[in-house]
C-alpha positions in Angstrom: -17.6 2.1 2.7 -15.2 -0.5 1.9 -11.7 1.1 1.8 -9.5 0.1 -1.8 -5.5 0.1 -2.2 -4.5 -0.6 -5.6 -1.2 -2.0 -5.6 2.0 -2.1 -7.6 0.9 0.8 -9.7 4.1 1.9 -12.0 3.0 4.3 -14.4 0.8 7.4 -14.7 -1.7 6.0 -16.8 -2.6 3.1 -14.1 -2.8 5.7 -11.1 -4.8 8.1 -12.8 -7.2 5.6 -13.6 -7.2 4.2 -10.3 -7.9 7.5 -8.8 -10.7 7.7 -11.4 -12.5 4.9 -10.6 -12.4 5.6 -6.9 -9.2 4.0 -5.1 -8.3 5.7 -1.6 -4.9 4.1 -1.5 -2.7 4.4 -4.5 0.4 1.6 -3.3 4.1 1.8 -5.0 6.5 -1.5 -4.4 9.9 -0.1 -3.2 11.0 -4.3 -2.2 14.0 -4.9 -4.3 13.3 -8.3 -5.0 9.6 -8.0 -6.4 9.0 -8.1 -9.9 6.9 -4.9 -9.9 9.7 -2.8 -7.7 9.9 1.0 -8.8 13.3 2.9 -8.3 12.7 5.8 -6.1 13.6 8.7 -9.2 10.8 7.1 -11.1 8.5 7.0 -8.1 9.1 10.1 -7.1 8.5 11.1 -11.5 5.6 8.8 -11.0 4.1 10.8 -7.7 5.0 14.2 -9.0 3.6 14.2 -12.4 0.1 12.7 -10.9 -0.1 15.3 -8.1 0.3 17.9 -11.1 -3.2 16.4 -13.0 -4.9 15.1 -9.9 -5.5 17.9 -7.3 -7.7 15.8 -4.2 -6.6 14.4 -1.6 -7.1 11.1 -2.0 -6.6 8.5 -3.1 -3.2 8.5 -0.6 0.4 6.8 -1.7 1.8 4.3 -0.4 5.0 2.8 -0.7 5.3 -1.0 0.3 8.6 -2.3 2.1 10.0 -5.4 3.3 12.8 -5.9 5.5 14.4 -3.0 4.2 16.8 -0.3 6.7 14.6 2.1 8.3 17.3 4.8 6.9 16.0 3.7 3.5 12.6 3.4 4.3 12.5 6.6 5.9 14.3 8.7 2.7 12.6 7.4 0.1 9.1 8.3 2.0 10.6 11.8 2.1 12.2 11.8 -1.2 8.5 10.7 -3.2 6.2 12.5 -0.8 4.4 9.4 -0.1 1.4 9.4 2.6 2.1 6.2 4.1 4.5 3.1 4.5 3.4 -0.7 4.3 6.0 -2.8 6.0 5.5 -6.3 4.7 8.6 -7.7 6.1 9.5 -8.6 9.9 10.3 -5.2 10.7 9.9 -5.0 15.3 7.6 -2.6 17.0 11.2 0.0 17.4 11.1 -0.2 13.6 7.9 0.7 13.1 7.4 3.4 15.5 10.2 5.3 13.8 9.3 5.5 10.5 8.2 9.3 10.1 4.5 8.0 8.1 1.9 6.2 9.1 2.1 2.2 9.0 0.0 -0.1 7.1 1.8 -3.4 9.1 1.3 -6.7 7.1 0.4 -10.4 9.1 1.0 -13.1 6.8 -1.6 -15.6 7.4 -0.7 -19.4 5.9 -2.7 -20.0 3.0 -4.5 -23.6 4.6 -4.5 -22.9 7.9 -7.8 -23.5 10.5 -5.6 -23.6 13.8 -7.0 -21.9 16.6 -3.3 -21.2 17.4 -2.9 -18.9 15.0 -6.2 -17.6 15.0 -4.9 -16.6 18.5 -1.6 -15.3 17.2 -3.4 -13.4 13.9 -5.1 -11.8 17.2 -2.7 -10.5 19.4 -0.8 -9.3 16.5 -3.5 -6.8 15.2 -4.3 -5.9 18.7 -0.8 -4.6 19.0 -1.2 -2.6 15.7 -4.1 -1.0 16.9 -2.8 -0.2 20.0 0.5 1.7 18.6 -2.3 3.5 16.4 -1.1 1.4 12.9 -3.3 0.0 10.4 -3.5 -3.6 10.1 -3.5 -5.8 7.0 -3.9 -9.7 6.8 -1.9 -11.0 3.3 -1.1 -14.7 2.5 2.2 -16.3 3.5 4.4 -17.5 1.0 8.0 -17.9 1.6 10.0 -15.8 0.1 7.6 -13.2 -0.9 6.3 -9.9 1.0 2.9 -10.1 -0.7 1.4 -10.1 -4.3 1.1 -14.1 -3.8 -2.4 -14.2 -6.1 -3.4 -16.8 -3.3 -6.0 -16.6 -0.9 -6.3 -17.8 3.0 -8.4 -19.2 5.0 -11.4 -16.1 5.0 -13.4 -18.0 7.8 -10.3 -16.8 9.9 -10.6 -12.9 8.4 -14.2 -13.3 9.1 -13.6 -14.2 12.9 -11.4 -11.8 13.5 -13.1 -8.9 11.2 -15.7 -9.2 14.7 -13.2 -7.2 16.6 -10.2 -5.5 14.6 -10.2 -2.9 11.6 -8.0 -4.6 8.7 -7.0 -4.5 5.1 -8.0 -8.1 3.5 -5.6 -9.0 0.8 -4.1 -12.0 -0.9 -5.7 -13.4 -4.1 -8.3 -10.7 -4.6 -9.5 -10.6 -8.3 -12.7 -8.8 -9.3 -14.3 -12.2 -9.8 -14.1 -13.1 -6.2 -14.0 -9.4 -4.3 -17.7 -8.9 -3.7 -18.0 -11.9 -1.9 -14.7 -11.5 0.2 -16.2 -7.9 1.6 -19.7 -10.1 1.8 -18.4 -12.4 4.1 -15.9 -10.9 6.0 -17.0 -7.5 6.0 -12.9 -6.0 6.1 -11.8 -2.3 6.8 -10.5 -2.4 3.2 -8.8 -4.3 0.4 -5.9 -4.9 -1.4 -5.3 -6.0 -4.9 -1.9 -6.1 -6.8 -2.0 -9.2 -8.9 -5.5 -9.7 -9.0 -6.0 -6.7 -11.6 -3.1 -8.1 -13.6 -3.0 -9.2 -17.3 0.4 -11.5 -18.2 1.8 -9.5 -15.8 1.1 -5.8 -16.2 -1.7 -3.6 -14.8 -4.9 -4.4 -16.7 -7.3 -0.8 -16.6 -10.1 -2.6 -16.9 -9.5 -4.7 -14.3 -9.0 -1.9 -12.0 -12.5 -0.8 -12.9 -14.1 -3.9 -12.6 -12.5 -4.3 -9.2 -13.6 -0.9 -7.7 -16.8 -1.4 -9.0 -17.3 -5.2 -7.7 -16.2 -3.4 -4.0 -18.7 -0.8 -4.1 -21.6 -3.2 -5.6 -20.8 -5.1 -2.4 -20.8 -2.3 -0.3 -24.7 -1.0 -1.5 -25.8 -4.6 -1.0 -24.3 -4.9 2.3 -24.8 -1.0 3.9 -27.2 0.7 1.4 -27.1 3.2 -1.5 -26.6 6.0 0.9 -24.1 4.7 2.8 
C-alpha cells in the first residue's frame, strides 16, 4: 500500500489521530524559520507522551530539517527519539551519511517545469539516494521555503520517474486531489502538511479524509487484499 507521512503535527491530539487513522510516518518541523516549527522540549513532550498511549510501532517520527548543522540535527534526533530525519535543505552526500537515522532526502522539483533537463537531473538525484540506501522524496520548489508550499508540480514528471525509483510525492496534496495523484503516478508514499490544514492549524478531519482518500486509491488501483 501507498505509504502516508502526516506532517507538521504539533500536538498530541493531531498524532494520536493520525496514528488512528492509519499514518506510517508521523513528521515534526525542527526548520526555524517555518511557521509550524516545534522546539525540541516540546517535541521531545510531544514524542514522549504519545509513545506512553500508543504502544505499535508505527506510525514512525520524523523530524524535518533544512540547512540546519548536522551537530544539531544529530542531538535533537537523539534528544526526541525520533525514527528518522528529512533533510529538506541542501545538505551534501558527507552530510547525509552522518546523520545517525535514516534520511528521507527532499528534491525540489519547480512547480511549471516540462524540461527534459530536469527530468534528467530529478533522475540522477534519486538514483544517488537510492544508492546510499536513503529514501527519496520529490516536494515543490519555492524559494525560500523547505517544503509545506500547498503547490503542486508538474505530476507527468513524478509519473515518469515513478517507472524506476521508490519516492515520497508531496507538494500541494489535499484530500480532494490525493486519490488521483497515487492514480496516476503510482508513488512509494505521500506527504501532506498543509493540505490537511484549516486557517492554518491541523484540521482532524482532514487527516481522516486524507488517509482514507489514499487507501480508497490504493483498493482501486491493487485490490481489497492488497
Amino acid at each position: 500500500m501507498t505509504k502516508i507521512k502526516i506532517c507538521g503535527l504539533r500536538t498530541l491530539e493531531q498524532a494520536l489521530a493520525a496514528a488512528e487513522a492509519g499514518a506510517d510516518f508521523l513528521g515534526i518541523v525542527f526548520e526555524p524559520n517555518s511557521s509550524i516549527y516545534v522546539p525540541v522540549e516540546m517535541a521531545n513532550h510531544l514524542v514522549s507522551n504519545f509513545s506512553d498511549i500508543w504502544s505499535k510501532n508505527t506510525p514512525k517520527w520524523v523530524g524535518v530539517f533544512a540547512n540546519q548543522s548536522l551537530s544539531d540535527v544529530n542531538r535533537t534526533l537523539l534528544q526526541c527519539g525520533l525514527d528518522l530525519a528529512q533533510l529538506s535543505g541542501n545538505e551534501s552526500k558527507d552530510f547525509c551519511r552522518d546523520v545517525e537515522r535514516p534520511v528521507i532526502r527532499v528534491t525540489h522539483v519547480p512547480p511549471d517545469t516540462h524540461s527534459d533537463l530536469v527530468l534528467h537531473e530529478i533522475k540522477s538525484s534519486l538514483h544517488e539516494d537510492n544508492e546510499s540506501g536513503y529514501i527519496s522524496m520529490l516536494d515543490t520548489y519555492k524559494r525560500g521555503i523547505g517544503g509545506g508550499t500547498g503547490q503542486i508540480f508538474n505530476w507527468e514528471l513524478a509519473e515518469k520517474i515513478a517507472e524506476k525509483s521508490n519516492f515520497f510525492l508531496a507538494g500541494g496534496l489535499t484530500p480532494g486531489n490525493v486519490s488521483q495523484a497515487i492514480q496516476r503516478v503510482k508513488p512509494w508514499g505521500v506527504d501532506v502538511t498543509s493540505g490537511i490544514e484549516t486557517d492554518g492549524e491541523k484540521d482532524i478531519r482532514k487527516i481522516y479524509e486524507f488517509i482514507e482518500y489514499v487507501r480508497l486509491a490504493d483498493s482501486e488501483i491493487y485490490g481489497e487484499n492488497k
